[in-house]
Each structure stands twice: as C-alpha cells, then as structure tokens.
N, C-alpha and C positions, 0 to 999 in steps of 0.2 A: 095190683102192680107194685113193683117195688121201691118204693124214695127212696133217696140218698139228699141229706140238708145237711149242714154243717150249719150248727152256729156258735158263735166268738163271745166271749167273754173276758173281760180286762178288770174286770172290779178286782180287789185286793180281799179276800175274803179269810176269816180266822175263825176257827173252834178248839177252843179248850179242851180236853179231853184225859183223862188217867189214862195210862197204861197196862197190858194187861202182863201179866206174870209171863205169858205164852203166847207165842206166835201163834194163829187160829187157824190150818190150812187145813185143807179140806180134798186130797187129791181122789177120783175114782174112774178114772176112766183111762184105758191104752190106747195110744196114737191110734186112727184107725184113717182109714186112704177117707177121702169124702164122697164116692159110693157106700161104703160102708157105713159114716155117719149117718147118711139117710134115711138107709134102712131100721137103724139103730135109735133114730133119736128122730123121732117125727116132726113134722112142724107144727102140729096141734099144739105140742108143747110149749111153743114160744107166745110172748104175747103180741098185740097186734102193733105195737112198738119197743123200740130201746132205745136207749138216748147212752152214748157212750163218751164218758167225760176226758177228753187229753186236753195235754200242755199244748202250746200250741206251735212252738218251735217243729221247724221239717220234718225232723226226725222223731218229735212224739206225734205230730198227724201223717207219717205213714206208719207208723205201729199201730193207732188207731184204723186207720184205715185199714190196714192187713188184718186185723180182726172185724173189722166190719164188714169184709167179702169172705171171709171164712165161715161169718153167722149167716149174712144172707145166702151162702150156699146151701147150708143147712136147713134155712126157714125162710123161705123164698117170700114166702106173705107176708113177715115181718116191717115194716119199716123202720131202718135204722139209720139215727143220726149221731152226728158227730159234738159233742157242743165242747169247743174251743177256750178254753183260759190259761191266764196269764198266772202264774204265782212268784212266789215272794222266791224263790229261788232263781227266776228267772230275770226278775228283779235289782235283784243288789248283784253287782258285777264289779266291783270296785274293790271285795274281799274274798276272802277264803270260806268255802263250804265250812272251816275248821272252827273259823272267827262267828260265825254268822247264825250257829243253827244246825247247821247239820243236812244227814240226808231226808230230814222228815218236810221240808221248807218246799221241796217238790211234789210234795201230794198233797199237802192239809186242804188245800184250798179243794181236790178233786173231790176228796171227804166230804167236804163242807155240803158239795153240791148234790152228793147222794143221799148227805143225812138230811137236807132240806127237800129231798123228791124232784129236782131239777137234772139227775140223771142216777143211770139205773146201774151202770159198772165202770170201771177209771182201767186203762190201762198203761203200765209203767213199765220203763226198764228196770229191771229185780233190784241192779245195784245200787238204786237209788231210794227202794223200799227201806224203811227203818228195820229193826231186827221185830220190834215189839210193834203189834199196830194197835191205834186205838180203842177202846171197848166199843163192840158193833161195829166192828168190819173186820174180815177175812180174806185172805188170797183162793177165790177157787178154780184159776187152774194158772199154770206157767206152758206156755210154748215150746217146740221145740227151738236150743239153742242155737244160733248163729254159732259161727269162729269165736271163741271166748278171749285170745289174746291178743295182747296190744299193741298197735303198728307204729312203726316209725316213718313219721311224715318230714319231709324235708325239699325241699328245691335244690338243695344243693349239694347233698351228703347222704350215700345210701346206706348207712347205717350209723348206729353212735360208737361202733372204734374208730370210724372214720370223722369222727369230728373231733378240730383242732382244743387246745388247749382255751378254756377260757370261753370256749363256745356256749351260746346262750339256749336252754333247752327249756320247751315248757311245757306245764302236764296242771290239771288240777287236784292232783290224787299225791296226800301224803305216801302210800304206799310207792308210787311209781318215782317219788320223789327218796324214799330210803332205797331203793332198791337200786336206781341210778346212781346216788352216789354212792354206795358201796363198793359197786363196779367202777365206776370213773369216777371219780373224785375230782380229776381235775377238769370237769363243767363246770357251768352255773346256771343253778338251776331256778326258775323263776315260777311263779303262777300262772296261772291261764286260766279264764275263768268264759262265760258268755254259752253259747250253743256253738253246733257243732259247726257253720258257716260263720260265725264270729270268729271262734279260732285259729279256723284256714285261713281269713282274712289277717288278723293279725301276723300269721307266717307269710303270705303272701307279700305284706305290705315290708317284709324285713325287720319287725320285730324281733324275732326268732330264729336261729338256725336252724332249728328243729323243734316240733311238738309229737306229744306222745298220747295216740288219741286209743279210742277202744276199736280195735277193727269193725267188730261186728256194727257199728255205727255208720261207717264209710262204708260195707257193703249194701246195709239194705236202701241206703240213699244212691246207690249205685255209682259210687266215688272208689271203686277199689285202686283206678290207677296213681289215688294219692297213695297209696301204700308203696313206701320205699322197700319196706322191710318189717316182718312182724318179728315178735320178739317171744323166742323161745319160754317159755314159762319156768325153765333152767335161771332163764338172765332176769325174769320180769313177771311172776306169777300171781294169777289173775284176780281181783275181785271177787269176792262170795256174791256169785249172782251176774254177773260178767258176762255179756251177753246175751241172756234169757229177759222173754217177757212177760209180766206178770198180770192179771185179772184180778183186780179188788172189787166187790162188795158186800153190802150193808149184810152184817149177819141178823139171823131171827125171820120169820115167816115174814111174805109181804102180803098187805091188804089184798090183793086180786088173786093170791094162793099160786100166780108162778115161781115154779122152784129154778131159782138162776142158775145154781150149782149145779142142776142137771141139765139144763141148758147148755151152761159151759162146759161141760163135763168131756164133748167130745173133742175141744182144743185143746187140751192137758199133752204134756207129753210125759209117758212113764220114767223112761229114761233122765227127763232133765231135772224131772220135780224132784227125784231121789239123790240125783246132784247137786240141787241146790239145798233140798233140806240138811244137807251135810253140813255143808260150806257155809251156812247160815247159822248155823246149832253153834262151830265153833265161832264165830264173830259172835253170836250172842252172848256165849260165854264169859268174852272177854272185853265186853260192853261195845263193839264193834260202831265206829261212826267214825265219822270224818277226821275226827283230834285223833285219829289211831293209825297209823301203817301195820296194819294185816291186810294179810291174803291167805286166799282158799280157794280149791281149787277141784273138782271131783270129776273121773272119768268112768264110765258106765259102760262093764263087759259082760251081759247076759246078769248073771244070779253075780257079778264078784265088782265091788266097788272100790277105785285106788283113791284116795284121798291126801291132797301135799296142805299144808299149813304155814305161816309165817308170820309172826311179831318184830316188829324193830323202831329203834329209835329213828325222829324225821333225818337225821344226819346219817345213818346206815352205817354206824362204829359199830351198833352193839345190835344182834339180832338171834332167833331165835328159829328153828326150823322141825316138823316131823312130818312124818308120810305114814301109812297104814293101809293095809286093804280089807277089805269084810266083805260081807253078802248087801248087797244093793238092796234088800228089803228092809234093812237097818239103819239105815242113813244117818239119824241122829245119833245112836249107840255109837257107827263110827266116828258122829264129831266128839262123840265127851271122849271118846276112847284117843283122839291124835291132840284134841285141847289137854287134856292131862300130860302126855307128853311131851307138848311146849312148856307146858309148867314146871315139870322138872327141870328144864334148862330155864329159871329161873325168869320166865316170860309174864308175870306179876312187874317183876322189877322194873323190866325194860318199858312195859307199861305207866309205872308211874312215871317213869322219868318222862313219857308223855305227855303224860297229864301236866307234870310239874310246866311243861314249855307251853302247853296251851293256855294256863292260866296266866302265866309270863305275860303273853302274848295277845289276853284280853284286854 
C-alpha cells in the first residue's frame, strides 16, 4: 500500500561546499502522458522508499507534493514522503536576497539533508537554483513550465499605468525592480521579501499599492484571481528559470544501485529543459544572482528556439538588451551566442556599476 508522511524540519542547517566550473544536468527523457510512463519506466525500478526534501512554505509543499503524485503514479509500491524544512532564506526577512546571500540561501539546507542520507531528492523552483551547484549534486529533471511571467497584484489598481504618482510598489527581484523603473519612474519602489502569503498579506494590510509577484506561483496555489494583470515580457521579462521546477540530487552511484535519474527521468520536460538551459547559460555567464538585474527568457517552437536577454542597472537608466533564435537542440550555444551580444552593448559595464552598489550597500 502506498504512505504519504510528511515530516517538518526547522533546524538551521550549513555545508561548505566549492563550486563546480559547470552546472551538472542531466536531461534524457520526453514529456510522455503517464500511461506511457508506466509502460516505459517500471516500478521495479524505484526503491521501496523516497524521502523528498522541500522548503516548507505553501508553495514549496505543493511543488513537492505535485512531484510526489506524479512518482507515486509511476511506482505505485514506492512510499513517498515529504520531509519539510525551514532555511535560512526563509529566515532572514528583514533584507534583500542581494544583501543576504543570495539565491543559494534557499537550498543549502535541502543539500545538507541528501548529502547526510536524510532525503533522497529536494525539489525547487529553478529561479531560485544558483547557476553553479555544489560538487555532488545535479539537477535531473525540470517540469513542465507554468505561465513564466509576472502579474500585477493589486486591490486597487488594474495595472501599473494605472497607478498614481508616488505610488508604493513592491517586488523582491532587482530585475522587476530596473525594469519598472525604467518604464515608470515616477513610483516607488520598495522591497518585499517573506513567501508567497506574507506578501499578499502585507498588500492586503495596505502596505503597498501594488506587488509584483511570479504568476506561475499564484496559479498553482490556485490564487489566479489575485492576478490584476500579467506583464507582457515586452514591459517585464522573465527570470532564467521563471516558472519551471527543478529536481536536485546527490550525483555518483547510491549504495542500494538505484538509479534516480532514471527514475526521474520520465518528469523531465523536453521542451522546458532546453529553455531553461539557455536562459541559465546566459545568467551564468554574467555571474547571474540576486546583486544582478538580468533576465532571460526562451520560448520553444519544435526543432527552433527564440531566446530575449537583459542586463541593467537597479535604477533602470542604463540597460542592455538582445534576442536570437537557433535550433532547440543547442540551447546553450544559443546563450553564449545572445550573451556576447549583450556584451557588445557594453553589458560588462552596466554590470560593474552593479556590483559597485551592492558593495555600497553591504
């Protein structure tokens, strides 16, 4: 018979770790319906448990959860649990991703618990995966995407032309933050930090005239009617990883000779992994984290991939932009190919002057 356990974890957990030169993914398997995974991917194969490690906020225990009914479909005999923790990025709310750490402050602890044997794979929203993962672990598969961009919530105001002069807007994302003011200048734009019901709270309570949250986040929590308005990727384009969700673990054989990868292999989605390898390859290029306003963005038409890109200062004076399209089997060739491009418009510079404010700013 099948369990379902959850259990919670709150300890504050750290591992040191190098980094490796290279992202480690591992993509091989096409979307396939889940009759067809069945037939495809036995359940012999799985072991007779998996312990699936998430954040423990809503919105990271239904992504967990949604891969936990996607595995038990697959391997009915399996029992799969949930184990819950707390991390240090959930923790400090009081500053900026930029000031703090970064977007690695969201997973280390999930690491922690695989490299210790206390679970068997972590799963993440992409945009919040670093570019580089630690040595001994891998991404082996990404889901298909959600809505990749970003909605405008409000109580009061269906979009941001509509909001007055001086109006208070909030986002945690230096990108969403160059990007609005380059278009409207005359907001003001503040922080927003916590999960994804902290935030609505804080709009709620009239903190905010408006927040600028990731759609795909409000749909699979089944929140679409806070959506005033999404934002064309023209006005506000999206995150490297932006919607999609990612499966981490421990690379190298395991003691018991189950092979994960082939396990996960039939959640993968072709389409989205080849979009985000793109949009990932250019953030990595250009050391892509939280102190940075980039965006990237890929869309996936059969064999042909369009790819848009963006660097810009947190103030959105000075910025930087290119697009390209290739063959979807190249993904990364496309990022070096639209990253050198930004380069030419002189997207190093607009870079440092980043850095220059984030150090300011420590």
């Amino acid at each position: 018979m099948l369990k379902f356990v959850i259990l919670r974890m709150s300890r504050d957990w750290h591992r040191p770790g190098r980094r490796n030169n290279s992202e480690s993914i591992r993509f091989e398997s096409n979307y396939m319906t889940q009759s067809e995974q069945k037939a495809s991917f036995p359940s012999q194969l799985a072991p007779h448990k998996l312990i699936i490690a998430s954040r423990e906020s809503r919105l990271a225990m239904w992504q967990a959860e949604h891969v936990r009914e996607r595995l038990a479909a697959l391997y009915p005999d399996c029992q799969i649990s949930i184990l819950g923790m707390t991390t240090r990025g959930d923790q400090i709310l009081d500053r900026t991703l930029s000031k703090v750490g970064g977007k690695g402050l969201f997973v280390k602890e999930l690491e922690v618990a695989m490299a210790e044997g206390r679970a068997d794979l972590a799963v993440h929203s992409l945009k919040d995966v670093p570019m580089d993962l630690p040595e001994g672990f891998q991404l082996a598969a990404v889901l298909e995407r959600e809505d990749p961009r970003d909605a405008f919530v409000s109580n009061d105001y269906a979009s941001l032309a509509d909001l007055p002069p001086g109006a208070i807007v909030g986002t945690s994302s230096l990108r969403r933050q160059a990007l609005i003011a380059a278009r409207y200048p005359h907001l003001s734009i503040k922080p927003l930090r916590g999960n994804l019901d902290t935030r609505l709270g804080k709009l709620d309570r009239g903190e905010y005239a408006a927040i600028i949250l990731a759609a795909a986040g409000l749909i699979r929590l089944g929140l679409p009617q806070r959506i005033r308005s999404v934002l064309d990727p023209s006005v506000s384009l999206p995150a490297a990883g932006q919607g999609a969700m990612a499966i981490e673990v421990a690379s190298g054989a395991r003691s018991d000779g189950v092979d994960l990868q082939a396990i996960l292999a039939p959640l993968n989605h072709t389409a989205t992994s080849q979009a985000v390898l793109a949009e990932r390859k250019v953030s990595k290029i250009f050391g892509g984290s939280c102190q940075i306003p980039l965006a990237a963005h890929a869309t996936v038409d059969g064999a042909q991939m369009h790819l848009r890109a963006m660097v810009a200062t947190p103030d959105g004076t000075r910025s930087a932009f290119a697009e390209l399209s290739g063959p979807s089997g190249q993904p990364e060739l496309l990022g070096e190919q639209v990253s050198a491009l930004l380069e030419q418009q002189d997207a190093q510079a607009i870079l440092a002057v980043c850095r220059q404010d984030a150090a300011a700013d420590a």
